[in-house]
Phi, psi and omega in degrees: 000327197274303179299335160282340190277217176024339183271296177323310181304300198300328190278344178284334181272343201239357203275113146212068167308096196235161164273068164341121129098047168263323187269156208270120182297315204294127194280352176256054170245109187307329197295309188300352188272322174303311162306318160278331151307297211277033189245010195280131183239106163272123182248117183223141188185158171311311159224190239139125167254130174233103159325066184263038145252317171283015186058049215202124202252150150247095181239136219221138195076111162064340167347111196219125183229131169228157209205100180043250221237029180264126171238128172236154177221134163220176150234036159190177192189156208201102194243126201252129198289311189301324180222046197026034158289124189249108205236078166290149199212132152081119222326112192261138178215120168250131185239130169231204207288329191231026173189141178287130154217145155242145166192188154261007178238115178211144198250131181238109176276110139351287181308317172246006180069018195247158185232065191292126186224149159203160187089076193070064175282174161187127193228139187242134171180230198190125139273084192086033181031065152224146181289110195243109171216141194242125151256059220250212169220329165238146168189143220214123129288111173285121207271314182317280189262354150095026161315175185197156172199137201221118192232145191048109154064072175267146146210127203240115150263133187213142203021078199030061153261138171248122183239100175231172179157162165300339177199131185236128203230136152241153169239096193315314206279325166247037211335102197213145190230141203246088199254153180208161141071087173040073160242153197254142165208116150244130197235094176104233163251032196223127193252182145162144192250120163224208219252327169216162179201117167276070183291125174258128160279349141327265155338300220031031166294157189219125153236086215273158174198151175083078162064069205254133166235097152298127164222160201202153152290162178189137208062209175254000000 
């Protein structure tokens, strides 16, 4: 009982995750209450660990940390205080309102809204109220503008599409996805390859450039 009391303290005195420069100073301002209510971060593990020359808490086992609307389960998780920075490890699975990712690595910087997964990524979510799952070894999210970027051994399906290549760029704003570096795209029995494809996903138009080999049916 005395090592759960002593775990519980340590997770209530060092656990305070915040988004810098979020919250409204003024304090009788509801907006600023609210902001601050939504910085509450619930943490639950086996263990705890705390580092205080390095600022730096570890927690390990069963590990389930949810943060506003992020919920990840790991087993083990490295949290760096100075710089809000967050590091899951050993099968890592994050559920956020509109999208899945498991991989084993995935680091979340606070600060910048940014979201890094590496290693067996598999990332599930929706475009366009179309079911979109991505495979990579990297992939890195602007949490902010929902932008996406994707590296090694990408495969991606999406509105019957078979999509592949080394790299891959989405642009939330113009939705529009960039495949480079041997890229693919199959749909049906008609296949192409060029060197880059230009998926507008609005649209759904393709724009291949760079040494493009197509095969298709044509006519009857």
């Amino acid at each position: 009982m005395r090592n759960k009391l002593i775990l519980l303290l340590i997770v209530l005195l060092s656990f305070s995750i915040v988004f810098p420069g979020r919250a409204n100073s003024d304090p009788n301002n509801e907006t600023g209450k609210e902001s601050k209510e939504s910085k509450k971060v619930n943490l639950q593990a086996d263990r705890v660990q705390q580092n205080k020359r390095k600022n730096l808490q570890i927690a390990t086992g069963n590990v389930k940390f949810d943060f506003q609307e992020n919920n990840v389960q790991s087993n083990k998780l490295k949290m760096y205080n100075d710089t809000n920075i967050l590091v899951f490890t050993d099968e890592v699975k994050l559920k956020r309102p509109a999208e899945t990712i498991t991989s084993e690595l995935i680091e979340l910087d606070l600060n910048k809204d940014q979201l890094v997964a590496q290693d067996n990524v598999v990332l599930d979510t929706k475009k366009n109220d179309k079911e979109l799952h991505l495979t990579s070894e990297y992939l890195k999210l602007w949490l902010k503008t929902d932008d996406m970027l994707a590296r090694r051994n990408v495969e991606m399906d999406y509105d019957g599409q078979q999509i592949r290549g080394e790299n891959l760029k989405y642009n939330a704003e113009e939705e529009e996805m960039v495949i480079n570096k041997e890229a693919e795209i199959k749909e049906d029995e008609q296949w192409i390859k060029s060197d880059k494809i230009i998926v507008d996903l609005e649209t759904g138009s393709i724009d291949a450039t760079g040494q493009v080999e197509m095969e298709f049916e044509f006519g009857e």
